[in-house]
BAKOLFI-24518 format. One record per atom (N, C-alpha, C, CB): residue number from 1; x, y, z; atom name. Coordinates in steps of 0.1 Angstrom, whole numbers, plus 5000, padded with zeros to 4 digits. Last residue first. Glycine has a CB too. Example, Ala and Ser with C-alpha at 12.3 -4.5 7.8 and 13.67 -1.06 7.14 Angstrom:
<recs>
{2,{5128,4978,5071},"N"}
{2,{5137,4989,5071},"CA"}
{2,{5129,5000,5079},"C"}
{2,{5141,4994,5057},"CB"}
{1,{5132,4943,5078},"N"}
{1,{5123,4955,5078},"CA"}
{1,{5132,4967,5078},"C"}
{1,{5113,4955,5090},"CB"}
</recs>
This chain:
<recs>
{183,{6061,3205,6081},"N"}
{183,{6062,3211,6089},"CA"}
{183,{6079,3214,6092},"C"}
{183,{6055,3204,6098},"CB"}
{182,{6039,3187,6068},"N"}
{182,{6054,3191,6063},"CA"}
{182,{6058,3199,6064},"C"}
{182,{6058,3191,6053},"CB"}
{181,{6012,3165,6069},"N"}
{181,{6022,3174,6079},"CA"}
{181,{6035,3174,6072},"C"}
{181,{6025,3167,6096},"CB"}
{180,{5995,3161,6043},"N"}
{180,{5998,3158,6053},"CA"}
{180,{6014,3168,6063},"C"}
{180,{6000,3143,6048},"CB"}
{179,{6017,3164,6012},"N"}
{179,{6009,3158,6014},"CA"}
{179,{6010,3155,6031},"C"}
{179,{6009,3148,6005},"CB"}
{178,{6032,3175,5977},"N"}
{178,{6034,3173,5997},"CA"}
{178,{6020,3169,6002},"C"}
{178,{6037,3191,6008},"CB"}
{177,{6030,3154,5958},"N"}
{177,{6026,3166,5956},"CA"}
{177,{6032,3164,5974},"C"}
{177,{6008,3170,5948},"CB"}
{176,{6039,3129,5942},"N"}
{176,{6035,3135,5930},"CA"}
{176,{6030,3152,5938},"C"}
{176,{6020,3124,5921},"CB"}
{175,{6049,3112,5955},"N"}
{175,{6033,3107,5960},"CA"}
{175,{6034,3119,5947},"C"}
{175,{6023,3111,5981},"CB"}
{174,{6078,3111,5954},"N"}
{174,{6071,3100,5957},"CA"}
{174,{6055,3101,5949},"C"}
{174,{6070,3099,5975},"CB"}
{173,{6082,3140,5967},"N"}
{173,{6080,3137,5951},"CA"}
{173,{6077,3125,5950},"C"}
{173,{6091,3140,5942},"CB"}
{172,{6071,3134,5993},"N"}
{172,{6063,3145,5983},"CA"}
{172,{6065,3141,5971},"C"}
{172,{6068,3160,5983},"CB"}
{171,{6092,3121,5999},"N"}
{171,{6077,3112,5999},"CA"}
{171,{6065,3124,5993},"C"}
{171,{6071,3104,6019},"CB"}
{170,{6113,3137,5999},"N"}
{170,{6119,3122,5991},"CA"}
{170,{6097,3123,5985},"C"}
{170,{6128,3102,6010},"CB"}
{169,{6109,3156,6012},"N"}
{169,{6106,3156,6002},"CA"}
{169,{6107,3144,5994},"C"}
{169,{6112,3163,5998},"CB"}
{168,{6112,3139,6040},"N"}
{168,{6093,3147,6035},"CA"}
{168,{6098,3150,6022},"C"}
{168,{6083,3165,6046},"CB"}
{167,{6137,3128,6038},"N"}
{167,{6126,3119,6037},"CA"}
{167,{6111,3123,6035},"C"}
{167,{6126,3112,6047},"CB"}
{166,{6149,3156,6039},"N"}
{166,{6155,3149,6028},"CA"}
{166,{6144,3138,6024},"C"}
{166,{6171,3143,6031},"CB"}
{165,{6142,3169,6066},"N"}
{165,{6137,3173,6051},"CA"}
{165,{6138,3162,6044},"C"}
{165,{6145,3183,6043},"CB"}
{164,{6149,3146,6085},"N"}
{164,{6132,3151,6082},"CA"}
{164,{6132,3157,6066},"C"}
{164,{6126,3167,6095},"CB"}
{163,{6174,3125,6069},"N"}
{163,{6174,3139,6079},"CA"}
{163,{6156,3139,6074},"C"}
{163,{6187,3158,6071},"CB"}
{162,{6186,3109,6051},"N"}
{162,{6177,3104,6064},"CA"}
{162,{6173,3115,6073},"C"}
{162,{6185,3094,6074},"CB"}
{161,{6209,3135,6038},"N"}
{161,{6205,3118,6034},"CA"}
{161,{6200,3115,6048},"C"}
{161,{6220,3107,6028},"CB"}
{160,{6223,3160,6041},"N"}
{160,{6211,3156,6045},"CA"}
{160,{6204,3144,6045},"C"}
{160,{6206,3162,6040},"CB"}
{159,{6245,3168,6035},"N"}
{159,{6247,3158,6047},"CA"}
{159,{6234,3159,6050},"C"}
{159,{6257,3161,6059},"CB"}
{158,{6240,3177,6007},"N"}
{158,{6249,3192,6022},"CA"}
{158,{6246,3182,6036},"C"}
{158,{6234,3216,6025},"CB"}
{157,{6233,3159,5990},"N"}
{157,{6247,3165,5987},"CA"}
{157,{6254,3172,6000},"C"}
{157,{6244,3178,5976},"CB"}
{156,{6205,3162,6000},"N"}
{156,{6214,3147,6000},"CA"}
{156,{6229,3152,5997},"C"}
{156,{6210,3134,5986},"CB"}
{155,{6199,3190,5990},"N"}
{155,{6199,3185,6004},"CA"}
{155,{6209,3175,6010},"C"}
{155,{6188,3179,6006},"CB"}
{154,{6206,3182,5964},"N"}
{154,{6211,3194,5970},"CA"}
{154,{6210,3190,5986},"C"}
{154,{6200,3208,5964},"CB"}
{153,{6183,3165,5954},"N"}
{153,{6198,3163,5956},"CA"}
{153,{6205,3171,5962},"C"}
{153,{6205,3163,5946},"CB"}
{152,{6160,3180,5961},"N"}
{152,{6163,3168,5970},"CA"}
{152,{6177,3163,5966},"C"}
{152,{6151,3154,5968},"CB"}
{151,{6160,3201,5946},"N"}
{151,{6165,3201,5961},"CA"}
{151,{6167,3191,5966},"C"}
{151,{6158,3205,5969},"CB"}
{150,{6160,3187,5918},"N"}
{150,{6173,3195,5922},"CA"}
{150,{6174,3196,5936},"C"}
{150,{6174,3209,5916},"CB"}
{149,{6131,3182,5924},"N"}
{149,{6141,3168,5927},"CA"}
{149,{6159,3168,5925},"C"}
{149,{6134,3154,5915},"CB"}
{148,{6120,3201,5919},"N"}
{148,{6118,3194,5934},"CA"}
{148,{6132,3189,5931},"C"}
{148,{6104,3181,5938},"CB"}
{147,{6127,3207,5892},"N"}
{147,{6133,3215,5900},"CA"}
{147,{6132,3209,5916},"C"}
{147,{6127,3229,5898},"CB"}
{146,{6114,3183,5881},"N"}
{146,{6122,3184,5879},"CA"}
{146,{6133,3193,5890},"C"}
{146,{6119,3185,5869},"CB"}
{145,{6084,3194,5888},"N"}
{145,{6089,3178,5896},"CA"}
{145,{6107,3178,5893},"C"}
{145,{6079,3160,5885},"CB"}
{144,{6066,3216,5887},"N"}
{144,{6080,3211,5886},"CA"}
{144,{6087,3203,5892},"C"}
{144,{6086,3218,5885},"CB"}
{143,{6041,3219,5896},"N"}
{143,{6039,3208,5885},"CA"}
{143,{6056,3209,5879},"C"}
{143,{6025,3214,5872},"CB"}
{142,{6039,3232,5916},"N"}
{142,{6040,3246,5905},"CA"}
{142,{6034,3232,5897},"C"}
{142,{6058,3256,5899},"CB"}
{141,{6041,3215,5939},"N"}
{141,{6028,3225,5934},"CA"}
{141,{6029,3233,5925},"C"}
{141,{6022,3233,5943},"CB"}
{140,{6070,3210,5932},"N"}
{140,{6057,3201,5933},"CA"}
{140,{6045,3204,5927},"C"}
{140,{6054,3200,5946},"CB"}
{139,{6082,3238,5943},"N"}
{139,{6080,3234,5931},"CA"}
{139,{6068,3224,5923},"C"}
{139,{6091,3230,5931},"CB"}
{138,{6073,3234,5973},"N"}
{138,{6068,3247,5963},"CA"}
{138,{6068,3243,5946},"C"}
{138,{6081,3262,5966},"CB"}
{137,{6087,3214,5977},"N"}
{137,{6075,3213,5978},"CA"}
{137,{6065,3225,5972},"C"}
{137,{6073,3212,5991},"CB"}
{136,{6118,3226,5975},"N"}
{136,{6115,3217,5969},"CA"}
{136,{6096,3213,5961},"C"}
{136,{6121,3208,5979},"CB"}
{135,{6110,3245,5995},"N"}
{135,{6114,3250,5979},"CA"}
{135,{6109,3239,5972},"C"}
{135,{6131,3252,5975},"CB"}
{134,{6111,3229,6015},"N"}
{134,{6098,3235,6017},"CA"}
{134,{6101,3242,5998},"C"}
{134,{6096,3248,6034},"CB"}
{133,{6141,3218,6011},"N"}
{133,{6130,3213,6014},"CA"}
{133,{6110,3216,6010},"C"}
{133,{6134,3214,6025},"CB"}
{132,{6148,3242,6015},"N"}
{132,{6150,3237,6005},"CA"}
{132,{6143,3223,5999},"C"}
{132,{6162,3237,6006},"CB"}
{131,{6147,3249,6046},"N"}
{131,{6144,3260,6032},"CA"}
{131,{6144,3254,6021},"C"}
{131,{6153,3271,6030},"CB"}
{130,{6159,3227,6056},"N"}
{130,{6146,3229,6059},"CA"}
{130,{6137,3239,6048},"C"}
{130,{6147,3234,6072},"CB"}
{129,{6187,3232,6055},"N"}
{129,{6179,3221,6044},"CA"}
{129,{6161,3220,6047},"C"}
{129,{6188,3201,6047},"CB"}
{128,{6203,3256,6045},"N"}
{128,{6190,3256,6051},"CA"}
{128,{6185,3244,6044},"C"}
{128,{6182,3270,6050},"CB"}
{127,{6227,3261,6034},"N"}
{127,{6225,3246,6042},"CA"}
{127,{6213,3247,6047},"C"}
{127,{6236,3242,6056},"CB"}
{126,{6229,3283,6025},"N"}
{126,{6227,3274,6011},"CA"}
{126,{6228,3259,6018},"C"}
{126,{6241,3277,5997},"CB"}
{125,{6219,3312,6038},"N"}
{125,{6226,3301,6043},"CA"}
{125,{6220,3291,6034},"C"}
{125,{6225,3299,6059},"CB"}
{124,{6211,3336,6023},"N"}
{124,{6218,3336,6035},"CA"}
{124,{6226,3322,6040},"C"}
{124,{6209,3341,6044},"CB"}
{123,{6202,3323,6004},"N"}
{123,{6210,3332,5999},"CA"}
{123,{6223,3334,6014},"C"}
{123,{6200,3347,5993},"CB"}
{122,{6180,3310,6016},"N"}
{122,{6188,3298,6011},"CA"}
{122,{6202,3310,6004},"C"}
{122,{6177,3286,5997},"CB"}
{121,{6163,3331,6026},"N"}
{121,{6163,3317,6034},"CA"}
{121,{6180,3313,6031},"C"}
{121,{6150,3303,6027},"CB"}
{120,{6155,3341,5998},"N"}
{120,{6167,3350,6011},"CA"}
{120,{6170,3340,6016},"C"}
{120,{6161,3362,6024},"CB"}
{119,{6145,3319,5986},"N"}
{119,{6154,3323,5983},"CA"}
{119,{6161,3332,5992},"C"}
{119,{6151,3328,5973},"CB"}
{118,{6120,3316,6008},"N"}
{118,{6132,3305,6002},"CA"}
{118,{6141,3311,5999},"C"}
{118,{6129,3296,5990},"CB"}
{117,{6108,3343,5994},"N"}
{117,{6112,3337,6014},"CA"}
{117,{6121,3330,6012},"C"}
{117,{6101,3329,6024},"CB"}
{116,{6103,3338,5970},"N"}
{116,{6111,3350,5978},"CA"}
{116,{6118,3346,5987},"C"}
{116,{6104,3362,5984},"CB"}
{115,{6086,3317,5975},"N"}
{115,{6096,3315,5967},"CA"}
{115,{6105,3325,5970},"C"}
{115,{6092,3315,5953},"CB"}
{114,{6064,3334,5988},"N"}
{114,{6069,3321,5992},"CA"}
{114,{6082,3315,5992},"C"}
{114,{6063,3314,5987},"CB"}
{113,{6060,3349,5967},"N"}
{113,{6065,3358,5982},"CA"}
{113,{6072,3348,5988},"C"}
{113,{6051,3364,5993},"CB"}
{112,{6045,3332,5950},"N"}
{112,{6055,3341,5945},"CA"}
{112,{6064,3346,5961},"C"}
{112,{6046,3355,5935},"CB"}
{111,{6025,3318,5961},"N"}
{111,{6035,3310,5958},"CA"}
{111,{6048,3316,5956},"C"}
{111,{6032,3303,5948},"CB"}
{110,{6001,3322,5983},"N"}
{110,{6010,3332,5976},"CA"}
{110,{6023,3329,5972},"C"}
{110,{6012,3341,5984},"CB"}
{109,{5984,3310,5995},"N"}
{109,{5983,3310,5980},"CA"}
{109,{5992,3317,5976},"C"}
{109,{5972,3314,5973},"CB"}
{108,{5990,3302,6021},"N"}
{108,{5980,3313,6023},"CA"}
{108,{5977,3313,6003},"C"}
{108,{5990,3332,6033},"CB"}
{107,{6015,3289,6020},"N"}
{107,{5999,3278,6025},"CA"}
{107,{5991,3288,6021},"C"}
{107,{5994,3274,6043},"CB"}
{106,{6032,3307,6010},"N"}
{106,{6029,3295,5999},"CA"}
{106,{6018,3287,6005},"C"}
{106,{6043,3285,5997},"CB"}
{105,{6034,3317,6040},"N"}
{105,{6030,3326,6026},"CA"}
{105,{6029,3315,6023},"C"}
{105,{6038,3337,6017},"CB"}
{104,{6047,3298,6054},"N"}
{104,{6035,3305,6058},"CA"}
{104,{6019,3316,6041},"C"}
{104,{6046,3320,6070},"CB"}
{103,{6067,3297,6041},"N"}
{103,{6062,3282,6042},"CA"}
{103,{6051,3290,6042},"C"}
{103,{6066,3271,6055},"CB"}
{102,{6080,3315,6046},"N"}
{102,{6077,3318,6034},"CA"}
{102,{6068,3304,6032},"C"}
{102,{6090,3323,6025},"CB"}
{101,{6087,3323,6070},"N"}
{101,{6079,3329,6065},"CA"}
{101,{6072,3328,6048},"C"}
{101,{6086,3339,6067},"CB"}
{100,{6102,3301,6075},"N"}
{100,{6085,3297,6079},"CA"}
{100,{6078,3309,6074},"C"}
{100,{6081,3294,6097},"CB"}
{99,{6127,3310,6062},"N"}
{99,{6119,3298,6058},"CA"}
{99,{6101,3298,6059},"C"}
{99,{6125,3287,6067},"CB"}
{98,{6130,3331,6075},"N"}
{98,{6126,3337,6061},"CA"}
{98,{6122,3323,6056},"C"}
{98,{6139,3345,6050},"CB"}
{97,{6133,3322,6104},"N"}
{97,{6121,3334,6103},"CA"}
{97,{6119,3336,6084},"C"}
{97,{6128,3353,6112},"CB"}
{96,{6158,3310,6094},"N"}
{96,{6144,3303,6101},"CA"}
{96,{6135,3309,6097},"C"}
{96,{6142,3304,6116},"CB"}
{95,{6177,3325,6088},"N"}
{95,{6172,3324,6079},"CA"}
{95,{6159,3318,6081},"C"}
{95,{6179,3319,6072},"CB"}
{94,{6170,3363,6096},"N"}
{94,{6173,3351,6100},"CA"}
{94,{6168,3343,6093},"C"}
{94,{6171,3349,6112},"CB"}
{93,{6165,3387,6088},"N"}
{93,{6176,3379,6081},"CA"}
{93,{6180,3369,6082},"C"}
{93,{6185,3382,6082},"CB"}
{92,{6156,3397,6113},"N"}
{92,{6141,3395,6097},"CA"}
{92,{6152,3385,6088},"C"}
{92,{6134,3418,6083},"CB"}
{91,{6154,3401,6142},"N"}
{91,{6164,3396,6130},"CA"}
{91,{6155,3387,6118},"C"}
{91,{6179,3384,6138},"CB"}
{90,{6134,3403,6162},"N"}
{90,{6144,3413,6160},"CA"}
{90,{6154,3409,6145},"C"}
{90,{6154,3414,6175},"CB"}
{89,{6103,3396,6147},"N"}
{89,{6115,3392,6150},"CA"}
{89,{6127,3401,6146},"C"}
{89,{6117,3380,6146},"CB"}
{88,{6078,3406,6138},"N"}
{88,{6086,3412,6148},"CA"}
{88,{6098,3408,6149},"C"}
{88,{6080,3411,6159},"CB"}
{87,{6073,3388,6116},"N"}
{87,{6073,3404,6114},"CA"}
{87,{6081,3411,6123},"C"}
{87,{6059,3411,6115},"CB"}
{86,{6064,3368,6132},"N"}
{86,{6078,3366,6127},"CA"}
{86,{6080,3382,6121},"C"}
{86,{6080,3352,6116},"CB"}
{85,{6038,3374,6144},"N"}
{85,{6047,3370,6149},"CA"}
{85,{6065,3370,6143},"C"}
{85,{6040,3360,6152},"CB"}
{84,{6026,3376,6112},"N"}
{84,{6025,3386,6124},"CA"}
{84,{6033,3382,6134},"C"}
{84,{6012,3388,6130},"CB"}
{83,{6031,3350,6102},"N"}
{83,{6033,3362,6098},"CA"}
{83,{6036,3371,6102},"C"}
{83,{6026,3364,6094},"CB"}
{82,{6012,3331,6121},"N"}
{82,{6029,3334,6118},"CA"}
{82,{6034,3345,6117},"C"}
{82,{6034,3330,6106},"CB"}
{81,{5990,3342,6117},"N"}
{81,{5994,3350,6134},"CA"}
{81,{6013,3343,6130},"C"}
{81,{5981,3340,6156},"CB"}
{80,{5978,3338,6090},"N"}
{80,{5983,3348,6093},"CA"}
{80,{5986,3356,6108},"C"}
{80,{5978,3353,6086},"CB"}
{79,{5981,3311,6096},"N"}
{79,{5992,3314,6085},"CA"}
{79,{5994,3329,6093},"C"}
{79,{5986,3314,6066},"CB"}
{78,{5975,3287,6116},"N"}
{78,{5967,3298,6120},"CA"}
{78,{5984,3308,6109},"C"}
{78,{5964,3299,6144},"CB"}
{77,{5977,3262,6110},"N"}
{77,{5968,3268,6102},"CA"}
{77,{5965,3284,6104},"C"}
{77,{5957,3261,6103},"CB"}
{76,{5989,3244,6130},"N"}
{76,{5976,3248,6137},"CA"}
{76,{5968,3257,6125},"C"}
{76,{5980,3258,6152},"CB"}
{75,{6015,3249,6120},"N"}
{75,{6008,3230,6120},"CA"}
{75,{5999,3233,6122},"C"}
{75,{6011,3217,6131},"CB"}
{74,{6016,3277,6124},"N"}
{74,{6017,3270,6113},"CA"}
{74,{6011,3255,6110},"C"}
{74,{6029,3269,6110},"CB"}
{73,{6025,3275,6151},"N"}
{73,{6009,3282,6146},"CA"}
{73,{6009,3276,6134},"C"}
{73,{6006,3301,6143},"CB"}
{72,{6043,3260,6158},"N"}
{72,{6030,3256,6160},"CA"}
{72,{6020,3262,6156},"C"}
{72,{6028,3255,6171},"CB"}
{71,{6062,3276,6144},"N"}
{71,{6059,3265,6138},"CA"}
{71,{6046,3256,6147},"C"}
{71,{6072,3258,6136},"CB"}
{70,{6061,3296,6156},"N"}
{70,{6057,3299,6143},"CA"}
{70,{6054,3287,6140},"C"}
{70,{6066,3306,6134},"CB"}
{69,{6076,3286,6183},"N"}
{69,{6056,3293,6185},"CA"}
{69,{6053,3294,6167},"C"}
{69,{6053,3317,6197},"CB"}
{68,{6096,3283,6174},"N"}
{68,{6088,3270,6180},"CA"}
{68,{6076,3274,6176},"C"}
{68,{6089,3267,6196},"CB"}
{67,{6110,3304,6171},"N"}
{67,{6110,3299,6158},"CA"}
{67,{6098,3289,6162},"C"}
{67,{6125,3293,6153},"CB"}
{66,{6105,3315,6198},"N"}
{66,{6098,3324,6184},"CA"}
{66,{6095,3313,6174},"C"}
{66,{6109,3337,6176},"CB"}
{65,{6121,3300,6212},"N"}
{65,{6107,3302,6215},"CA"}
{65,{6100,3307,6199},"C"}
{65,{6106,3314,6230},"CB"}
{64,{6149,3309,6199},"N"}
{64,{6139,3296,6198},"CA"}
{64,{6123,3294,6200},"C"}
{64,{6143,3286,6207},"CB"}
{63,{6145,3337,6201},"N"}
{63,{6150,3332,6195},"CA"}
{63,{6140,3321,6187},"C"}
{63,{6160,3329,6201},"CB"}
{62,{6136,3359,6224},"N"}
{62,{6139,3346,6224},"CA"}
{62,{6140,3339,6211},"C"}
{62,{6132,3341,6232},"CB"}
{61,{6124,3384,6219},"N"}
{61,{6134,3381,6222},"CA"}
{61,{6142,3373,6226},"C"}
{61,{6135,3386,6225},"CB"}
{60,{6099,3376,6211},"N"}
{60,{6107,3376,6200},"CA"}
{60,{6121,3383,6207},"C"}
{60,{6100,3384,6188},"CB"}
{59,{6079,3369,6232},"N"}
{59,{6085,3359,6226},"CA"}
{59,{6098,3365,6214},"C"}
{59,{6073,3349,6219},"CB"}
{58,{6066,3386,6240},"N"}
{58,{6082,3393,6246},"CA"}
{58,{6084,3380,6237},"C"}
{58,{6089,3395,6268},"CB"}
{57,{6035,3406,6223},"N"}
{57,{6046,3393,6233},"CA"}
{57,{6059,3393,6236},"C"}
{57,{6046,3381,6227},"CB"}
{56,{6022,3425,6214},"N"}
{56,{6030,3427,6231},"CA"}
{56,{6036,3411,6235},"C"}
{56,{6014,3433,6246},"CB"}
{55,{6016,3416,6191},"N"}
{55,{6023,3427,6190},"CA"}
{55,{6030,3429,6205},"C"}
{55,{6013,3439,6184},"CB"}
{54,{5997,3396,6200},"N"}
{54,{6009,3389,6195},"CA"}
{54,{6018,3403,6191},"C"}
{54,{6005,3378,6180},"CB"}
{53,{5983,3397,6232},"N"}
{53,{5984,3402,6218},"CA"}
{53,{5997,3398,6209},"C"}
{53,{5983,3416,6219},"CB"}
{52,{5985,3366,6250},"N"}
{52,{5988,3386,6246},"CA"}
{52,{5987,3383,6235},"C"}
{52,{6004,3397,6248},"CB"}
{51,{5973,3345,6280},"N"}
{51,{5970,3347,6262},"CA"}
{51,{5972,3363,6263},"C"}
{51,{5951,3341,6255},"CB"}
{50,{5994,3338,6302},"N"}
{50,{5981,3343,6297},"CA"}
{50,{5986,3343,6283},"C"}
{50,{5976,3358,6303},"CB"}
{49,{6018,3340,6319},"N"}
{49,{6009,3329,6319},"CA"}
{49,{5996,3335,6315},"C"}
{49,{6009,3323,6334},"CB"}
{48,{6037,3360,6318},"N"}
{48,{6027,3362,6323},"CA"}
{48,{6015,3354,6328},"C"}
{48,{6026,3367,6317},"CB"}
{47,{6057,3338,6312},"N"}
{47,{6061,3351,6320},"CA"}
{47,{6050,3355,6328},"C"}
{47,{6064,3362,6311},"CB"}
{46,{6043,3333,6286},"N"}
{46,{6051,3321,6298},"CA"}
{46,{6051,3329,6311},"C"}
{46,{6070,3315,6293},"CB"}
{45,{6022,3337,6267},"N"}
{45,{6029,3346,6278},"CA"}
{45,{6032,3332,6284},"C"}
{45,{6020,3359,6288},"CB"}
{44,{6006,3326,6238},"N"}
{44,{6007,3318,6252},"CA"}
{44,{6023,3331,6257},"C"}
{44,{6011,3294,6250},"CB"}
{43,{5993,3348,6213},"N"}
{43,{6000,3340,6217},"CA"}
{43,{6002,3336,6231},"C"}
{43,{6009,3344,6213},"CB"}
{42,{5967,3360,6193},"N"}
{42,{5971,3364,6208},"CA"}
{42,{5982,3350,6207},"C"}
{42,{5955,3364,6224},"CB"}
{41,{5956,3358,6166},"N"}
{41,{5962,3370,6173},"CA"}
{41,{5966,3367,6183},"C"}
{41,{5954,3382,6175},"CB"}
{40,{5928,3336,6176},"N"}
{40,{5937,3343,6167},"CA"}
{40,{5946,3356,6173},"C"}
{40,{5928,3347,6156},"CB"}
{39,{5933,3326,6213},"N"}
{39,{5923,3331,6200},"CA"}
{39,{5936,3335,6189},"C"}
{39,{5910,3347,6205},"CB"}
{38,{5945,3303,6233},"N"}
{38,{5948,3319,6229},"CA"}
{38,{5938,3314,6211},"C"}
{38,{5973,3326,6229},"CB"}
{37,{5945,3273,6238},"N"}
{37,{5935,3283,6243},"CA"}
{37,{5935,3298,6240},"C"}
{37,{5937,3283,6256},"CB"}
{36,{5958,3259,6222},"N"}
{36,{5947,3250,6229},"CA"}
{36,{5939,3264,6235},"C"}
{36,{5953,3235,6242},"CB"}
{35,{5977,3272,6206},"N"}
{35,{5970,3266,6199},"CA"}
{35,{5959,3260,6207},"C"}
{35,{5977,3258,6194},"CB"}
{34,{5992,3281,6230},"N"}
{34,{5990,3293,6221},"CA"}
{34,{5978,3287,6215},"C"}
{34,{6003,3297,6209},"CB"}
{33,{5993,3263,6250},"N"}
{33,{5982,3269,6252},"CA"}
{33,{5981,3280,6241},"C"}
{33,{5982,3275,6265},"CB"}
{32,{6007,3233,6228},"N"}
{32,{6007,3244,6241},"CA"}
{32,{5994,3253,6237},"C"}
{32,{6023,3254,6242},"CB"}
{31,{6010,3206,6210},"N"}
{31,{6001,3218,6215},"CA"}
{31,{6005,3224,6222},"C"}
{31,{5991,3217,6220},"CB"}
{30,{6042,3198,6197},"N"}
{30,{6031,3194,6209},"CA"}
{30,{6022,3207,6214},"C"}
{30,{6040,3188,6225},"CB"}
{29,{6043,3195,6162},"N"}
{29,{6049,3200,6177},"CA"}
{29,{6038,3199,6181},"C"}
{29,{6056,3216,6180},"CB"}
{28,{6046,3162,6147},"N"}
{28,{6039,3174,6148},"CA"}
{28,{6039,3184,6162},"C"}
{28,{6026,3170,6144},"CB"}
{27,{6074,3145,6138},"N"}
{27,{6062,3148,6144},"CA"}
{27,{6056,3160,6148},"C"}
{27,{6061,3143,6151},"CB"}
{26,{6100,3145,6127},"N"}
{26,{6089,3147,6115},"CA"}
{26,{6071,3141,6123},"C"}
{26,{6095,3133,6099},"CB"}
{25,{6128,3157,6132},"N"}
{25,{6113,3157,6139},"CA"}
{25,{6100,3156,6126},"C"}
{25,{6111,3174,6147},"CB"}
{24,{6148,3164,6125},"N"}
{24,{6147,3152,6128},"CA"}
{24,{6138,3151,6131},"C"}
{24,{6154,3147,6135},"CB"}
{23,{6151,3198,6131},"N"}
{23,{6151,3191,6116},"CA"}
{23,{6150,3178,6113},"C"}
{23,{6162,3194,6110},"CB"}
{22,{6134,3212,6150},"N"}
{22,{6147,3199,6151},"CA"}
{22,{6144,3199,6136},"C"}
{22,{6143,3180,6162},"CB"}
{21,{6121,3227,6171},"N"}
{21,{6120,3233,6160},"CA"}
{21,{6134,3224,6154},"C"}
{21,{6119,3251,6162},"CB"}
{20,{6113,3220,6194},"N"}
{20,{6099,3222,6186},"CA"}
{20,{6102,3222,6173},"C"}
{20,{6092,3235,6189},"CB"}
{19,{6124,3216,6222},"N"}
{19,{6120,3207,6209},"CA"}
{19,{6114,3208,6198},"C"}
{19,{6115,3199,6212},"CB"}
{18,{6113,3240,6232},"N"}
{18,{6129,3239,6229},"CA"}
{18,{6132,3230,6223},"C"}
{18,{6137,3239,6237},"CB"}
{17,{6085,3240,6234},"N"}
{17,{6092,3251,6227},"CA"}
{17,{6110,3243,6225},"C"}
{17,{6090,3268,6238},"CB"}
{16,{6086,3224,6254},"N"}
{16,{6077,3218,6239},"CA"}
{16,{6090,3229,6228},"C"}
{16,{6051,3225,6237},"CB"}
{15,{6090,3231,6278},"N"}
{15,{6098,3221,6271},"CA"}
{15,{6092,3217,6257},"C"}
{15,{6100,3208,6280},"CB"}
{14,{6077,3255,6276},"N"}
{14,{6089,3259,6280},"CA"}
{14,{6096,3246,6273},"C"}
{14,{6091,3263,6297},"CB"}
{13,{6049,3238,6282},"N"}
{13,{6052,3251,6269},"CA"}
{13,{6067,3255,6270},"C"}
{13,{6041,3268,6272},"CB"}
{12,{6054,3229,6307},"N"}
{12,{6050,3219,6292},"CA"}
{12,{6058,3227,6278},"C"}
{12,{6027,3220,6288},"CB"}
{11,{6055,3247,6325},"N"}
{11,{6070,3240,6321},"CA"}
{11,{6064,3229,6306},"C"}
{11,{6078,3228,6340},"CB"}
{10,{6037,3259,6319},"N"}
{10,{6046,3267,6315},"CA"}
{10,{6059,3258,6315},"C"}
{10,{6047,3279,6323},"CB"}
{9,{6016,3241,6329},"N"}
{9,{6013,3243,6318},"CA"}
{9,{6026,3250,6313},"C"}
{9,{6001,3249,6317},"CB"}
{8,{6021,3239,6357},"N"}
{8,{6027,3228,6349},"CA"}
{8,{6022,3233,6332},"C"}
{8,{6020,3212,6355},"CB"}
{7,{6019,3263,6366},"N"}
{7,{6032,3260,6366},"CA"}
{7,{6034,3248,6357},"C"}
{7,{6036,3258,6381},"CB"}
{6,{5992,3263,6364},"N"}
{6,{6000,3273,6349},"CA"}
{6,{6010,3270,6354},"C"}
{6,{5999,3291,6345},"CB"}
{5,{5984,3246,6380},"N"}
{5,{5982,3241,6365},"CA"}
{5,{5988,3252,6358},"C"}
{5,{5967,3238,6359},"CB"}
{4,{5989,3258,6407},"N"}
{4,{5997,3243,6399},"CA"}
{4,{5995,3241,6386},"C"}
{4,{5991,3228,6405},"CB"}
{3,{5972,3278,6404},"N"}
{3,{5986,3280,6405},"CA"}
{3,{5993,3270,6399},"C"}
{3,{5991,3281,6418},"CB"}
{2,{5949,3265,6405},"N"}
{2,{5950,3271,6395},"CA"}
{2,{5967,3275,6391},"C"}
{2,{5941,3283,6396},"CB"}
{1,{5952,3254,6434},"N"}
{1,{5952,3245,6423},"CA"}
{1,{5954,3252,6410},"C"}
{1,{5938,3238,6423},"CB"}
</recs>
């Protein structure tokens, strides 16, 4: 019986992960065992089917998995096992890894590092509408409603109009601040 439930727990975590990380998704990724059973530090092993240390996980030779697992720790609050997880990623240039790294930072208070992150994010690729987005929301919280609402054209300009970013900033600058999952 234990057999059956990490087979079905790995095909959950195997198909959560490869939906996880959509720019159309303005629902919150689906728990897997990183968030329902691994402690700070440790991440869900597919492979192994266990909770590792987030320095021995093999997730960062997978790409997506990586980008998925940051953004469930992130919806989960858990800023600094992002951090620590995307540290490893074989490609620090990537712009994913410099977005959520910097989503990660700006939850933790660190608005400046945050803004960094965005900027490599968006230096490397000026279509990261997910990076520009989370810029946008950075601004918000500075009290620059003006510079938000440069990203939200910027976005709407690079074929973003109805996309997740373009409608969570639309309803950030809306409401006067981000608010609620903006993931």
């Amino acid at each position: 019986m234990r057999i059956f439930h990490i087979a079905a727990v790995m095909l959950v975590a195997a198909a959560t992960m490869a939906a996880a990380v959509g720019l159309d998704d303005d629902a919150p990724p689906t728990p897997t065992p990183t968030t329902t059973i691994c402690p700070d530090g440790q991440v869900w092993d597919i492979d192994a089917a266990e909770c590792v240390p987030i320095d021995e996980t093999g997730l960062v030779t997978d790409p997506a998995r990586l980008i998925g697992t940051a953004r469930e720790l992130a919806y989960a609050g858990r800023h600094d096992d992002v951090l620590a997880l995307l540290a490893r990623a074989s490609d620090q240039d990537d712009t994913m890894v410099q977005t959520y790294m910097g989503y990660s930072l700006r939850s933790m208070g660190d608005m400046a590092a945050g803004l960094d992150h965005y900027a490599r994010a968006l230096a490397a690729d000026p279509d990261n509408l997910l990076a520009r987005s989370y810029l946008g929301m950075a601004h918000l919280i500075a009290g620059k409603t003006q510079q938000a609402a440069v990203q939200l054209a910027e976005i709407r300009a690079r074929g973003g109009a109805g996309r997740w970013p373009e409608r969570a900033l639309a309803a950030a600058i809306a409401q006067g601040t981000p608010a609620g999952y903006d993931y």
